[in-house]
N, C-alpha and C positions, 0 to 999 in steps of 0.2 A: 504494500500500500504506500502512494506515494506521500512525503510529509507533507503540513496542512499548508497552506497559500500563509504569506504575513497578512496582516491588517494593512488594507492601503498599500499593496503589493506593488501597484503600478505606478503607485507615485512617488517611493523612494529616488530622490535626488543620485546626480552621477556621484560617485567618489571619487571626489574630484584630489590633485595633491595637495598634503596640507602646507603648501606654503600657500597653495591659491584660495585657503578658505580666510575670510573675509577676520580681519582682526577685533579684537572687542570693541573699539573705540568706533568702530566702523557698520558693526551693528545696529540697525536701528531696533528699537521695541518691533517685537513679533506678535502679532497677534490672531487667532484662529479667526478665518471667515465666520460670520453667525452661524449657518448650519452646521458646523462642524463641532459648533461653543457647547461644550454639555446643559444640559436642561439646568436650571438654579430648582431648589426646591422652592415647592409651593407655602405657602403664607401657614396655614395648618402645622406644614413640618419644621417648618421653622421654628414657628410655636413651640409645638414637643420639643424641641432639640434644643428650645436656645437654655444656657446653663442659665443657675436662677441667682449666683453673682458674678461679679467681674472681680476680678486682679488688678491693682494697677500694671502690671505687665503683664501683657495681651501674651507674649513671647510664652509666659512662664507659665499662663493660664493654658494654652496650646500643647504646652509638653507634659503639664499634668494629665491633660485631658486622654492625651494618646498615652501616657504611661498607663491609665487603668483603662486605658481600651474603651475611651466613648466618640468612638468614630464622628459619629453624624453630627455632637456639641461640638468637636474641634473643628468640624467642615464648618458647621456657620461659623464658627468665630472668627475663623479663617477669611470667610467670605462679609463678616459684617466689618470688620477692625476696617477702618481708615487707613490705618499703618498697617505696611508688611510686615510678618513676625522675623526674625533671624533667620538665620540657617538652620539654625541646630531643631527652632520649633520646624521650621519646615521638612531636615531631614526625618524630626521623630514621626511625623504626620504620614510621610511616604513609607517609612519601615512598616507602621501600622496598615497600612491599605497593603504592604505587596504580601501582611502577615495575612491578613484578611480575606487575601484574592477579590479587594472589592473594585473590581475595575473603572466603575462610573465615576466614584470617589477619588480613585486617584487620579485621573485622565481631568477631573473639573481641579483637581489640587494642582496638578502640572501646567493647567491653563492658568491658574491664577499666577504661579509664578513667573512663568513663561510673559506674562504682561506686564510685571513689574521687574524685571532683570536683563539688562541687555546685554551681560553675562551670568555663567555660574560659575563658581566655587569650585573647588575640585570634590569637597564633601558631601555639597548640596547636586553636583553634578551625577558624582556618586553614584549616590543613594537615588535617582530620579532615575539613571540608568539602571539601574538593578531592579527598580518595581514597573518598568516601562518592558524591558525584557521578559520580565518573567510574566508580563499580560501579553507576551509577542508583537506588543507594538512596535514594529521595528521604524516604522516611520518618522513618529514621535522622538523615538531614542536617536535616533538619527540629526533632529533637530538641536536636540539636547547636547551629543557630542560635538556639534559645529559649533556650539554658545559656549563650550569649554576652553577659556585659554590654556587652561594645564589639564594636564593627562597623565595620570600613571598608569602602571601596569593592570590596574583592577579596574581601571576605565576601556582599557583596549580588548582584557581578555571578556568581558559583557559583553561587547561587540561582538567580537569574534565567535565567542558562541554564542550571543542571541541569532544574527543571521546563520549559523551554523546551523542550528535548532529550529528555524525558518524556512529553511530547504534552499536558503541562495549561498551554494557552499561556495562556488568560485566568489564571488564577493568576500566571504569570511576568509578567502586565502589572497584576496587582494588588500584587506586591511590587516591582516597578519603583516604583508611583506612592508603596509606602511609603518606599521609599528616598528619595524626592522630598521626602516628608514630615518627614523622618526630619534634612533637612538634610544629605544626602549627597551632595557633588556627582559627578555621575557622571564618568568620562573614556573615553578612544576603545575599551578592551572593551566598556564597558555599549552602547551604543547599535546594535552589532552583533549580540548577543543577543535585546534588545527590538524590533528592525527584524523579526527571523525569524519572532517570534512574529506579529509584529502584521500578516505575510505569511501567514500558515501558517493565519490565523484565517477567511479573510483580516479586517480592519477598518480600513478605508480611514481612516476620522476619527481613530483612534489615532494610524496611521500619520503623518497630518498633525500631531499634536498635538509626537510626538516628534520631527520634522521642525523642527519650532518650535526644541524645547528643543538639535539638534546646533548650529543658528545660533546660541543665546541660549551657551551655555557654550564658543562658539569654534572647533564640531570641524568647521565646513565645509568646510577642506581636508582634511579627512583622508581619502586614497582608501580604505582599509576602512569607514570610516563610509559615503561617498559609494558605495559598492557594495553595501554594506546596504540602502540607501535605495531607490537602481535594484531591485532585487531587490522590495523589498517593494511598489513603484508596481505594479510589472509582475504579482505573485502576487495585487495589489487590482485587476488590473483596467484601469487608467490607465496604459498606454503611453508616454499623451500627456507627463506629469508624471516618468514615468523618464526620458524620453528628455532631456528641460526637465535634469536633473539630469546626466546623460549630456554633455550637449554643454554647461554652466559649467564641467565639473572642467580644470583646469589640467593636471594630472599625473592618467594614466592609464596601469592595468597591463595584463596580459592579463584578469584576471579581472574587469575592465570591462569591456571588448570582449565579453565570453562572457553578461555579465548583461542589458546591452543587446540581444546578439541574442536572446538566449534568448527574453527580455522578452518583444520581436518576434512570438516563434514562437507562445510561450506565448498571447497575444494572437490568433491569428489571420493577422499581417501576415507571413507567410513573404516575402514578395516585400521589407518594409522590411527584415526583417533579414539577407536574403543581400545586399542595397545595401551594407548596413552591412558584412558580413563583406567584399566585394569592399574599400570604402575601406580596413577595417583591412591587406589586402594591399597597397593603395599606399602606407599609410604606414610600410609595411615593419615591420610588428607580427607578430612570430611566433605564429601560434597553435599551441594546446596540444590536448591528446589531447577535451578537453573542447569545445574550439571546433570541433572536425575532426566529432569524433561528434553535436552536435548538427545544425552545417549540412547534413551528410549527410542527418540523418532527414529536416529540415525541406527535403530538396533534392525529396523523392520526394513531398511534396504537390502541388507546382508541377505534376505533371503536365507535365515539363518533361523530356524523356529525355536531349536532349541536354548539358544545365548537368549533369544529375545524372551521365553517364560523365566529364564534365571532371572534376567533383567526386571521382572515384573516381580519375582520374587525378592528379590533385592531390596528395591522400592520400598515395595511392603514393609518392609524390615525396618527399612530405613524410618518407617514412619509418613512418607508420601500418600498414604495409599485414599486419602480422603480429599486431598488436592485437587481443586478443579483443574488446576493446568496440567497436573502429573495425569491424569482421567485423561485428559483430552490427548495427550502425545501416547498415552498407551492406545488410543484408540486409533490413531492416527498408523502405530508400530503394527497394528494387527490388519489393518487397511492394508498395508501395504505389503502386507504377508499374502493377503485376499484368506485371511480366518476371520470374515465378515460376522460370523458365529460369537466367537467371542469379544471380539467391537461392540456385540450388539451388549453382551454381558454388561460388559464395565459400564456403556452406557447405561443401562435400567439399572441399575446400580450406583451410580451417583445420586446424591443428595439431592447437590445443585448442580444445574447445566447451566451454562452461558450461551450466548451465541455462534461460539468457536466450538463447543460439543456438537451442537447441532451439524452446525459446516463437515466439522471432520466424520461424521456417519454419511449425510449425504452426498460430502466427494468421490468416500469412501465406498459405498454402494455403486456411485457414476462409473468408477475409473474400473471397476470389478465384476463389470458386464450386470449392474443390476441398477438399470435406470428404470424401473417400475418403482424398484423399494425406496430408491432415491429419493423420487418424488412423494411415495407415502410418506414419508419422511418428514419433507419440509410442506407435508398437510399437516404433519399434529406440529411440525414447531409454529406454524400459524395460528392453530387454537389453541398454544402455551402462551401466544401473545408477547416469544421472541421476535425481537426486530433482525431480520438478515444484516449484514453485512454484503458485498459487495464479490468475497469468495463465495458466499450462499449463492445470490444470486445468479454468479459465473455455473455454479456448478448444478444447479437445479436445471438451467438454459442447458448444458449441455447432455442431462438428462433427456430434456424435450426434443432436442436434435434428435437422441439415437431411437425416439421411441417418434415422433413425427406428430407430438403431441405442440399441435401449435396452438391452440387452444388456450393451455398453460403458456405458452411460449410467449403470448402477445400478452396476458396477465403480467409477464415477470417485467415484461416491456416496458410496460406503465408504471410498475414498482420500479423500477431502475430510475425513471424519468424523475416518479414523484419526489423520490432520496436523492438525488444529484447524483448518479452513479454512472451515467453517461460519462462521463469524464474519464473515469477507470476505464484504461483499453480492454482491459482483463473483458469489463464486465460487453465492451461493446462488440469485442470479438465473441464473445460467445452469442450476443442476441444475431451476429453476423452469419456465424454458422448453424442457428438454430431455424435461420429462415431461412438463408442457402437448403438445408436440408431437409425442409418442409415444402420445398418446392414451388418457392415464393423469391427469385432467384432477383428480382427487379426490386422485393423491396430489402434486401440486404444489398443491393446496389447505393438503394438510400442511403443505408445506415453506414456505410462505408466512405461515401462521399462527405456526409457528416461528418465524418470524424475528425478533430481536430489533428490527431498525431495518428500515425498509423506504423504500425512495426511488421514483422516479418513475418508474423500468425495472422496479422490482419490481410496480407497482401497472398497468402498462402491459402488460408480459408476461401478468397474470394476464387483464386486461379480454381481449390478444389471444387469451389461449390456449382461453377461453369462444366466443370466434368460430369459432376454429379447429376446437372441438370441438361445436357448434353448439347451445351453449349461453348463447345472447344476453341471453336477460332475466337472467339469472346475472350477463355482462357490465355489463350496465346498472345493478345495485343495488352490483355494484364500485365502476363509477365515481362513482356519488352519495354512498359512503363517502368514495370518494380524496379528494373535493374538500373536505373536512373537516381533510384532514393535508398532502397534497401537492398544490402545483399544477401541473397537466396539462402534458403539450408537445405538440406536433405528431404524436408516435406514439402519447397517448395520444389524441388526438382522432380519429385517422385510424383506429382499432380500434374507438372507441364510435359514431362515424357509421358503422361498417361493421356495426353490431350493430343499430342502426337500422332501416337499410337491408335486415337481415335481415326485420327484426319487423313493416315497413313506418309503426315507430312514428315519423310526420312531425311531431309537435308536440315529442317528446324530443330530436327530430332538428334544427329550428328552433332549439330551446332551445340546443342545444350548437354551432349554427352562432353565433348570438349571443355565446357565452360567447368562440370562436374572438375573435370579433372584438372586444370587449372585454380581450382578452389580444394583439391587436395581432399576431397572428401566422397571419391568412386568408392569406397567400402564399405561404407557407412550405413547401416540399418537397412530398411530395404531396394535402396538406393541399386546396387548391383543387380538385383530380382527385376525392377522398373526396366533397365536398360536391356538385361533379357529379351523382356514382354514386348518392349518396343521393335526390337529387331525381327520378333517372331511376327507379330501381326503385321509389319512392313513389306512379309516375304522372306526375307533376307536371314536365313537360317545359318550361312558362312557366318555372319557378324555376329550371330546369336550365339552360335556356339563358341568362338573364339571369347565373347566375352565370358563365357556361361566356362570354360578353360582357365580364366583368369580370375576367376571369382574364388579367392580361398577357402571361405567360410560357407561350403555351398550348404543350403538346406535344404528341405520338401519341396519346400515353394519352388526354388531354383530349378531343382528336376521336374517338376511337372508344368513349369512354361516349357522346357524345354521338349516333351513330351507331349504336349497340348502342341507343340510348332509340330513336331514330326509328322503329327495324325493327320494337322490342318493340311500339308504338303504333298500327302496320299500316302508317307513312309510307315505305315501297317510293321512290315516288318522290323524296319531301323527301331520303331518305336518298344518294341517287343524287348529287341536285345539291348537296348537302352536301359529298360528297367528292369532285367537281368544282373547290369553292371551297377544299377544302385543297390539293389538288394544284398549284390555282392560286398560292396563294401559299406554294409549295415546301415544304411541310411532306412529308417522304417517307413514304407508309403504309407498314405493315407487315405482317408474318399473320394479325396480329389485325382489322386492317382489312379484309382481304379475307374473312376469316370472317362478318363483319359484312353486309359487300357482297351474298355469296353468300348468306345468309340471306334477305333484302330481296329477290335475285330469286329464290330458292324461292317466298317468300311473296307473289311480287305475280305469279309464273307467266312473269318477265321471262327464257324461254331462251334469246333471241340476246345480251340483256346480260350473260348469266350466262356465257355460252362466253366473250366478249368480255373480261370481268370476268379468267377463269381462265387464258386465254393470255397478257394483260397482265400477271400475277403475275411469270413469268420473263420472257419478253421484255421487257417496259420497267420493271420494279422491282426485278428482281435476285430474288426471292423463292420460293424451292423451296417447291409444294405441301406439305402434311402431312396426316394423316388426317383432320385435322378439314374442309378443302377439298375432299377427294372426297367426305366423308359430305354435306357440304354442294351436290354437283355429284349426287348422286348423288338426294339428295332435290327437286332442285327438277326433275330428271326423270321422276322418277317421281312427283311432284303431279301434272303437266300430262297424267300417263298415258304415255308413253313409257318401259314399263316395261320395253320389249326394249335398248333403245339403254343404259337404266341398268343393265342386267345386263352388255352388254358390257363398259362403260365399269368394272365391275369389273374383270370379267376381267382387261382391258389395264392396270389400275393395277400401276405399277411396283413399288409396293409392297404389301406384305401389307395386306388387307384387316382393321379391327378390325369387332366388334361393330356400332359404333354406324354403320359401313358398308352392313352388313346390313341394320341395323335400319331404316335409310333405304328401304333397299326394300323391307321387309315392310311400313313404314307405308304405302309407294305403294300397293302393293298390295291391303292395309284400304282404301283409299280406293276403288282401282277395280275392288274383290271380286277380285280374281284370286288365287283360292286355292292354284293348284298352283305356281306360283311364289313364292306365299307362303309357302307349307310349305318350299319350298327354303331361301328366305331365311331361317326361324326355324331349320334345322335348322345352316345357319353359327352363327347368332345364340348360341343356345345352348351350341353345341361351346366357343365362348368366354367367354360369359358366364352357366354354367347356374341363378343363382338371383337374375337380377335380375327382377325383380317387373313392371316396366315392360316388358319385351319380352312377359314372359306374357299381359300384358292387351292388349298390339298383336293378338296370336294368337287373345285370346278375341273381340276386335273383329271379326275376320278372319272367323271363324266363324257370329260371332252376325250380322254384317248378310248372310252367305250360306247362312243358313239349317240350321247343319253342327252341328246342336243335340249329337250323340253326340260330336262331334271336341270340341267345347267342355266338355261333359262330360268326359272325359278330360283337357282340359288343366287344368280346376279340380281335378280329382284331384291332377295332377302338384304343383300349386300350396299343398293342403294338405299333400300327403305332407312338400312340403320346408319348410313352414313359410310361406311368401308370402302368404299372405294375411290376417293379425291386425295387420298396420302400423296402427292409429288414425288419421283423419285428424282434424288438427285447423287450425284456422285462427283469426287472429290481428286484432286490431281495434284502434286505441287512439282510446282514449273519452274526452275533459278532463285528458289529461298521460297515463294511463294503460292501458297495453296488457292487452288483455283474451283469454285462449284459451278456445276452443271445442273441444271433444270430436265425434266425432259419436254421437250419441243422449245428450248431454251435459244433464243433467237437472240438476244442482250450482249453476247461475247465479243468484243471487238475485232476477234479472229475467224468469227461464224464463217465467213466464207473460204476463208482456207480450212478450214475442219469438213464443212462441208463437199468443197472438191474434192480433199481427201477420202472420204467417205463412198464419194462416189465412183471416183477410181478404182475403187476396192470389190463395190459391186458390179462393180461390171465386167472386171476380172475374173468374178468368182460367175458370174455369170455365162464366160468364156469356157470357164472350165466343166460347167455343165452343174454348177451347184447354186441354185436360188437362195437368194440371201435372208427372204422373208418366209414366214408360212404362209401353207394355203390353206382355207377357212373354210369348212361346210358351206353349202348355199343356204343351209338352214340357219345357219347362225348368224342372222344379219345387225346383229351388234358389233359394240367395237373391240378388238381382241382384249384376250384377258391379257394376254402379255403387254399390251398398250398399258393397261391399267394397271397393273399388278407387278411390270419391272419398268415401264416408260423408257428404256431405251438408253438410259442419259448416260450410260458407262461408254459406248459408242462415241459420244463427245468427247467425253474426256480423254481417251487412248487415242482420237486422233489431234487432238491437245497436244499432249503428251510425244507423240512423237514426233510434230513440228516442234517443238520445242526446247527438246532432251538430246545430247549429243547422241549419234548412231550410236549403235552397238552394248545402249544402256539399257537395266531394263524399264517400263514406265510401270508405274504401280498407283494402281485405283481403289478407293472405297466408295461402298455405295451403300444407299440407307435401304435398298430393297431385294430381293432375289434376283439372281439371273436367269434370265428366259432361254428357252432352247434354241430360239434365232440368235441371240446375240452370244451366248455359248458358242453355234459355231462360226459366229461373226471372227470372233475373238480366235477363234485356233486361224479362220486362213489367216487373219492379217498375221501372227505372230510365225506363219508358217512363210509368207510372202513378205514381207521385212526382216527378217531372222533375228527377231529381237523378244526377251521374254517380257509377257505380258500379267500383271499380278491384279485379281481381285477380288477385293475381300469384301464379300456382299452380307445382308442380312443372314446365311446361313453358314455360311462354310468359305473355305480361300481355295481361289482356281488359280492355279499357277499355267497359263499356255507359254507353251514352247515346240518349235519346230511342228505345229499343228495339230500336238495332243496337249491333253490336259489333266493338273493331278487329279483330279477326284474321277479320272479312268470314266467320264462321261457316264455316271452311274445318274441316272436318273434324265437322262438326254439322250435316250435310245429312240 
C-alpha cells in the first residue's frame, strides 16, 4: 500500500538553496488567506472555556494552563490576550496539542503565531516543527523552516523524516544533502530517517553514499544506525551487503535479528533466513511478535509442511498463539501450503479478526483454485460489518474473474469507487481483469485508459484479456505501445506469442521471440512452452522442435504441444514414438497427453493402438477417462466405419455423453453416408447443443453426399431461422511484419486485383488440366452452396496474398476462422503443386499442410 499523500501535497514550495531563502529582516508578516484561517470558536465556547481569572502575566497564565492540560482555556487566552505570550508559553501550548493529536488547535495556534513573528526562535521553531510533523502537515512545516534563521540538527532531522514519512522521499534526501551543505553535522537520529528513504526509493548508490558518511562522522557502532543500514541493503536489493553489515555489529538487538531475516525473505532467500532465525534460537535471543509473524509467513513458501507445524508449535509456546497478527501470518503460512483446511481452523478460532484475517482467507481460497469459497467469504465478512481494504477488494475481483461472476464484479466496482481505491493499481488491475474476463473487453478498455499510472500487470492483463476475448491484432498494437512505457515480463510475452499464434503472425512472433531473448528471460516459467505452441500452430515444427531441444526444464506441457504439433501435421506415427521416448525417460503423461494420442490414432485409423492407448490410461497411469477421451475413442471408430461398435461404446460410457460425443458419430457417419444413424446422432447432438453452426453443417454434409436434397433443405431453413448462417469467414496472412484479413467476397484490399489475376490464372490452368476448380450442384438445390456459407472462400485470398508478397521458395501460412471446403482443399494442393511452394492452414478444425499437391490430413474427409 502506497504511503498516505501530505496535506497540501501540491503546494509545497521548491527547495529552493538556502542561501536563496529570503533572510528574517526581509520577511514580511505571513498571513493564511481567510479560507485556509481555522474557524475561531463560537461565543458559547468561549464562554465554557474562558478561565474565571487572569494572571497579570498572560505568558504565565498560558503555561499553567497547558501544564495541567486545559487545552481549549489556553486557546482563548491565547486568542483573547492583546499581547503575544513568549516563546516558552507558546512552545508549552504546541507540546500540548502535538501531546493531544489535537490538530484544529494546533494548526489555529500556529496561525496565530505565524501572524505575529516575522521570524522564529530556534525553540519556538522547534517545537512548531515537531507538532506540525507529527499532524503531517508538511506544508505548514515547511513554512515554518523558511521563518527559521537558525537550524540545528533537530530542526533538519523533523524534516527529513517528516517528508520521509510523507512519501516524498527524494525530497527528504534532497534536504539531507542541504543539511550536508549547510555544515550540519548530522548525529545517530539523522541517519535512520535518511536510511528509510533511501530504502523506500529504493536507491542503492544513495544508500552507499550515506553509508560512507555513518563511518566518516563515527556512528558505526551505533545498533539503530547499523539496523537502518540492514534494512535499506535488503529494500535495494543487496542481501549480500546487509548481511556484510549484519555479521561486523558487535552488539545486536532483536530488531536486528528481525531486519536481517526479513532482508532474507524480502530477497527471495526464505531458506537463508529461517538458518538465521534457527541460530538467533541458539543464541538464546528472544524473538518478538515481529520475528514470530514474519518466519511464519516466510515458513509457508518452503513448501515445507513439516518446519511450518513446528513453527506453529513454536508460537504456541512462545505465547503468540492469541495474537491477531500471529493468526493472520499462520493463516497466510497455511494459504500458501494450499492446507486451506487448516487456515480455515485458526480462523474460526480466533477471538478477534480484523480486516487483514479476513483478506488473508479470501486470497487464500483465490490463489488455491477456490474462488467460490473466496467469495463466501467476503459475504459473511460483509455481514460482520468489516470494512475491506483495498487487498480485499483486489482479491475478491479476482475471484469474480475466474468464476465470471460479474454481477459481484460490478458490486466491488462501486465499493472501490465509493472508498477511493481507484487509485491503488493493485485494486484497478484486478477490476481490469475481472471485466476482461467476463467478456466485457470495451469496458476494461475504460478502466484502463482511466488509469492514472499503469504498470506491467496492467499492460499484461489488457494484451491477455484481447486473447481471451479473441481479439489478437487488438493485443498486438497493445503490446507495441507497452514497449514504449513498460518493459514486458514473462506474462506479458506469454499472452502476445499467444496472440500470434492466434493470427499465425510468425515474423511478429520471431520478433518477440528475439526480444525474449534479449531481455535474458527465454526460460522462464512458461515462457519456453509459449514459444513451442507458437511455432506449432504456425506450421513450422523444425522451429518447434529445435526450441522444444533447447528447453532444459522440459515438462508435460512441453511434450504434449509438441505432440498436439505432430498429430496436427498428419505424423500419427512420429507422434507414437514421441511418446514412447517421454515415457522412456519418466516424464508421466497426463489427459492431455492421451487426448493427443487418441487423436493421432483417429487420424492414422491406428484401432488396436487406440484401444491399447485407452486401457493404458487407468491401468498403468492412474488417469480417469473424461469426455474428451470417449469423443476421441468414439471418432477414431467411426472413421474406420465401425459405426455399430461406436454406438455401443456410447451407450456403455459410464458417463453422460456431451455433444461433441455425438458429434463424433455423426461425423463417422458423413463419412460413410449412413444417414439413419446419423439423424440419430444429430438429434442427441442438438438436444445439447441447439445453435452450434458446426454440427448443422456435419448434417448438411450428411445429406448432400446422400443425395437427401429436401432433408438439406430443411436443415438450411432450420439454420436461417436461428441465425447460423451470416458468420463471415475470414482469414488471416502476415505479409513483411504485417498481418493482413480477408473477408470473403472481400473487394476493400488495395491489391484485389493482383490477387484476383492470380487466382484466375490458377483456374484456368487447372482447368487445362482437366480439373474444375469449383463444385457442381444438384439442379435440385437451387440455393446458395453451403461451402459459400459455411467456408466463404476467403483462404483463397489470402494464399494468393501471400505469394505476391513472400519471397519465392517461402512457405505462406494462413488462419482462418472457419473450415475448409472441398473446392478450396483442392484449390490449395494444385496451387502449392504449380508454385512449389508449401502452403499452411490452420482452419477452424484441424492444420492442412499442402505441398507438392498433397496434403497432411491425407484428404481424409475430401474424398
Amino acid at each position: 500500500m502506497p504511503p498516505p499523500s501530505p496535506t497540501k501535497l501540491t503546494l509545497n514550495p521548491p527547495l529552493l538553496p538556502l542561501a536563496s531563502l529570503p533572510s528574517p529582516r526581509a520577511l514580511p508578516p505571513t498571513r493564511l488567506p481567510p479560507e485556509k484561517r481555522p474557524r475561531r470558536l463560537s461565543s458559547a465556547a468561549v464562554s465554557a472555556a474562558a478561565p474565571t481569572s487572569f494572571s497579570a502575566d498572560p505568558s504565565a497564565e498560558l503555561r499553567a494552563l497547558c501544564s495541567h492540560g486545559q487545552l481549549a482555556q489556553a486557546l482563548w487566552l491565547l486568542e483573547s490576550s492583546a499581547e503575544p505570550p513568549d516563546e516558552d508559553a507558546y512552545v508549552a501550548l504546541f507540546r500540548l496539542c502535538e501531546w493531544r493529536r489535537a490538530v484544529e488547535p494546533g494548526l489555529r495556534a500556529c496561525a496565530h503565531a505565524d501572524d505575529r513573528h516575522v521570524w522564529f526562535g530556534l525553540c519556538l521553531g522547534n517545537a512548531m516543527l515537531s507538532m506540525l510533523v507529527r499532524f503531517g502537515e508538511t506544508w505548514h512545516a515547511w513554512r515554518v523552516f523558511a521563518k527559521m534563521p537558525e537550524r540545528d540538527v533537530f530542526s533538519w532531522n523533523v524534516m527529513v523524516g517528516g517528508y520521509g514519512k510523507a512519501g516524498l522521499l527524494e525530497e527528504a534526501l534532497d534536504l539531507y544533502h542541504r543539511m550536508m551543505w549547510a555544515g550540519v553535522r548530522p548525529d545517530v537520529y539523522t541517519f535512520p530517517c535518511v536510511l528509510r528513504s533511501c530504502g523506500g526509493i529504493p536507491d542503492w548508490r544513495m544508500g552507499k553514499e550515506v553509508h560512507a558518511h555513518v563511518l566518516r562522522f563515527g556512528f558505526g557502532g551505533e545498533v539503530d544506525v547499523l539496523n537502518a543500514l540492514m534494512t535499506m541493503y535488503a529494500k535495494c536489493g543487496d542481501a549480500v551487503a546487509a548481511r556484510k553489515v549484519f555479521d561486523g555489529m558487535t552488539v545486536m538487538d532483536c530488531i536486528s535479528w528481525n531486519a536481517m531475516i526479513a532482508g532474507h525473505f524480502e530477497n527471495g532467500d526464505c531458506s537463508a533466513g529461517l538458518e538465521l532465525f534457527l541460530t538467533m534460537l541458539e543464541d538464546e535471543v528472544q524473538p518478538n511478535l515481529m520475528t514470530i509473524t514474519s518466519v511464519t509467513v516466510a515458513s509457508g513458501l518452503l513448501s515445507d509442511i513439516s518446519f511450518a507445524k513446528e513453527m506453529h508449535g513454536l508460537s504456541v509456546k512462545r505465547g503468540f498463539a492469541t495474537d491477531v497478527a500471529f493468526c493472520n501470518s499462520l493463516i497466510q503460512m497455511y494459504a500458501s501450503l494450499g492446507m486451506m483446511g487448516q487456515a480455515r481452523t485458526v480462523f474460526s478460532r480466533m477471538d478477534t479478526r480484523d480486516a487483514m484475517s479476513w483478506t488473508a482467507m479470501i486470497s487464500g481460497y483465490e490463489k488455491n483454485g477456490f474462488p467460490d469459497k473466496a467469495l463466501e467469504v467476503y459475504a459473511l465478512m460483509e455481514m460482520n460489518d468489516v470494512g475491506p481494504d483495498d487487498i480485499t477488494i483486489a482479491s475478491a475481483l479476482a475471484a469474480c474473474a475466474c468464476l465470471g461472476r460479474l454481477d459481484v464484479g460490478i458490486k466491488l466496482h462501486e465499493l472501490a469507487e465509493s472508498k477511493g481505491f481507484m487509485s491503488y493499481i493493485v485494486v484497478a488491475n484486478a477490476i481490469l481483469e475481472m471485466y476482461a474476463k467476463s467478456k466485457h473487453i470495451d469496458k476494461a478498455i475504460e478502466i484502463f485508459k482511466c488509469m492514472p499510472e499503469k504498470d506491467v500487470v496492467s499492460w499484461s492483463s489488457m494484451i491477455a484479456g484481447f486473447c481471451f476475448n479473441h481479439r489478437n491484432f487488438e493485443a498486438l498494437y497493445y503490446f507495441r505501445h507497452m514497449l514504449a512505457d513498460v518493459k514486458p515480463n514473462s506474462v506479458t510475452f506469454i499472452a502476445v506469442l499467444a496472440a500470434c499464434a492466434a493470427t499465425g503472425a510468425l515474423r511478429s512472433g520471431k520478433e518477440i521471440h528475439a526480444h525474449v531473448l534479449r531481455c535474458g528471460i527465454g526460460s522462464e516459467g512458461y515462457l519456453p512452452n509459449a514459444l513451442i505452441d507458437l511455432y506449432v500452430k504456425c506450421g513450422h515444427t523444425g522451429y518447434a522442435w529445435a526450441q522444444f531441444c533447447q528447453h532444459g526444464a522440459k515438462d508435460v506441457v512441453s511434450w504434449n504441444i509438441m505432440l498436439a504439433g505432430f498429430v496436427a501435421h498428419g505424423h500419427g506415427d512420429t507422434a507414437l514414438s514421441f511418446f514412447n521416448q517421454m515415457v522412456k525417460i519418466g516424464e508421466c503423461p497426463d489427459e492431455v497427453t492421451f487426448v493427443a494420442l487418441l487423436c493421432a490414432c483417429s487420424r492414422g485409423g491406428m484401432v488396436s493402438e487406440g484401444w491399447e492407448l485407452f486401457y493404458s490410461m487407468t491401468e498403468k497411469y492412474s488417469t480417469v477417462p473424461n469426455l474428451k477421451h470417449y469423443a476421441c475413442m468414439v471418432d477414431l471408430l467411426s472413421r474406420v466405419g465401425q459405426l455399430t461398435e461406436a454406438y455401443n461404446f456410447i451407450n456403455e460410457m459410464p458417463i453422460t455423453p456431451d455433444a461433441a460425443v455425438w458429434g463424433a458419430l455423426l461425423n463417422g457417419c458423413r463419412i460413410h453416408r449412413h444417414v439413419e444413424l446419423g439423424e440419430l446422432a444429430a438429434k442427441y447432438v442438438f438436444e445439447l447443443e441447439p445453435n452450434d453452426a458446426g454440427y448443422h453443417v456435419l448434417l448438411c454434409d450428411l445429406y448432400a453426399d446422400a443425395g437427401r436434397w429436401d432433408k438439406l433443405a430443411r436443415v438450411r431453413k432450420t439454420m436461417r431461422d436461428k441465425g447460423l448462417d451470416h458468420d463471415s469467414g475470414c482469414s488471416w496472412v502476415e505479409a513483411k511484419g504485417v498481418v493482413h484479413a480477408f473477408l470473403t467476397d472481400d473487394e476493400s484490399h488495395p491489391q484485389i486485383r493482383e490477387i484476383k489475376t492470380v487466382l484466375e490464372g490458377i483456374y484456368e490452368r487447372m482447368k487445362a488440366s482437366g480439373c474444375a476448380p469449383f463444385e457442381s450442384h444438384s439442379p435440385e438445390d437451387k440455393e446458395v452452396s453451403k461451402d459459400d456459407i459455411f467456408c466463404g472462400h476467403s483462404e483463397r485470398l489470402a494464399v494468393a496474398f501471400g505469394l505476391i508478397n513472400t519471397a519465392p521458395g517461402t512457405p505462406v501460412s494462413v488462419t482462418k476462422n472457419q473450415y475448409t471446403c472441398q473446392s478450396c482443399h483442392r484449390i490449395l494442393k494444385t496451387i502449392s503443386n504449380i508454385v512449389r511452394r508449401d502452403i499452411i492452414v490452420r482452419d477452424s478444425k484441424q492444420l492442412h499442410h499442402f505441398k507438392d499437391g498433397s496434403c497432411s490430413c491425407g484428404d481424409e474427409g475430401y474424398g
